[in-house]
C-alpha positions in Angstrom: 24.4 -15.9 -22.9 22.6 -16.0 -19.4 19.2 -13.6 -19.4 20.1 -11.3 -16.5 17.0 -9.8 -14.3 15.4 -7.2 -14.5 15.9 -4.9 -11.3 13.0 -4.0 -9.6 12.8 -0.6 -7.3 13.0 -3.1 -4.5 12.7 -6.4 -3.3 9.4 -8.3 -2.3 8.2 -10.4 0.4 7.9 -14.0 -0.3 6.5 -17.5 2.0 9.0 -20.4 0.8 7.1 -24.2 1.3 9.0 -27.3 1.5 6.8 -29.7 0.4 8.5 -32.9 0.5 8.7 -35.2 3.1 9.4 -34.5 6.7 11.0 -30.9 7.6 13.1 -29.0 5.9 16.5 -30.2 4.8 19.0 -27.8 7.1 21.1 -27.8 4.6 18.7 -26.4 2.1 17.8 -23.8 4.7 21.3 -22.6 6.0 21.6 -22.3 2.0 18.8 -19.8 1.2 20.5 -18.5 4.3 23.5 -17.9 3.5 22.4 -16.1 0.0 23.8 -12.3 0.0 20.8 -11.6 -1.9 18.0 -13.5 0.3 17.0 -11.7 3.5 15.6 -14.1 5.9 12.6 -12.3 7.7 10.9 -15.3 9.5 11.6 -19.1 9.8 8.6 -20.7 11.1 9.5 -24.3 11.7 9.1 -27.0 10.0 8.6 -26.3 6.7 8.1 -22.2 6.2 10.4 -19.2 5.5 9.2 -15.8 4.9 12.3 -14.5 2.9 12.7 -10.9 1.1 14.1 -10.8 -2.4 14.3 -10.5 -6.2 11.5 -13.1 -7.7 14.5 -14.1 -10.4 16.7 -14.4 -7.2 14.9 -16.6 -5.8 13.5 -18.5 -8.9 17.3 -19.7 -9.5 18.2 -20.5 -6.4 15.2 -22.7 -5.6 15.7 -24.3 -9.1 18.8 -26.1 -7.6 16.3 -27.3 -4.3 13.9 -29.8 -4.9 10.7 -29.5 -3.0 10.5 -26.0 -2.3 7.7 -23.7 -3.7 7.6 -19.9 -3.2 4.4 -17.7 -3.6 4.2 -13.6 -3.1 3.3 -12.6 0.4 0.2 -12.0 0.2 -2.1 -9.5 3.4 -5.2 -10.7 4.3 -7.2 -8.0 6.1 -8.6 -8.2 9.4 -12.4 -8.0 9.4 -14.1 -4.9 11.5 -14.5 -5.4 15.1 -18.3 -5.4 15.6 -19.1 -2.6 18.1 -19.8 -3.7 21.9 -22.9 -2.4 22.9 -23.3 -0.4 26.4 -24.1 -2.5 29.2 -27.6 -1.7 30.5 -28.8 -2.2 34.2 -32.3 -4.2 34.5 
């Protein structure tokens, strides 16, 4: 019997890597594409998609496409801007 997934409230963001050689295979790509359950968000060529899904979504459909790793989207913030100080006339 196949375990199903668990659903989630919703979906999460995730950056897809191809790691073998050369770019992505197009075929692999139109094929994440074409998932009804994938939302593509950002393809950032050659090797990166930014994708929003189910993690057990995703797990099985990268199982079938060698090379690719996924991690969680993950936001860095942006340090403080250090204040300008007023210009002063000599």
């Amino acid at each position: 019997m196949p375990r199903r997934c668990p659903r989630p409230p919703s979906s999460r963001r995730y950056v897809l890597r191809f790691c073998g050689e050369g770019p992505a295979p197009r075929a692999d790509v139109a094929r994440i594409e074409a998932h009804h359950e994938i939302a593509v968000v950002d393809i950032s060529p050659p090797r990166l998609l930014l994708v929003q899904a189910r993690a057990c979504r995703l797990r099985t459909v990268l199982r079938r496409l060698p090379g690719w790793v996924m991690s969680e989207e993950r936001a860095v913030p942006r340090p403080p801007r250090p204040m300008r100080r007023p210009k002063t006339s000599r």
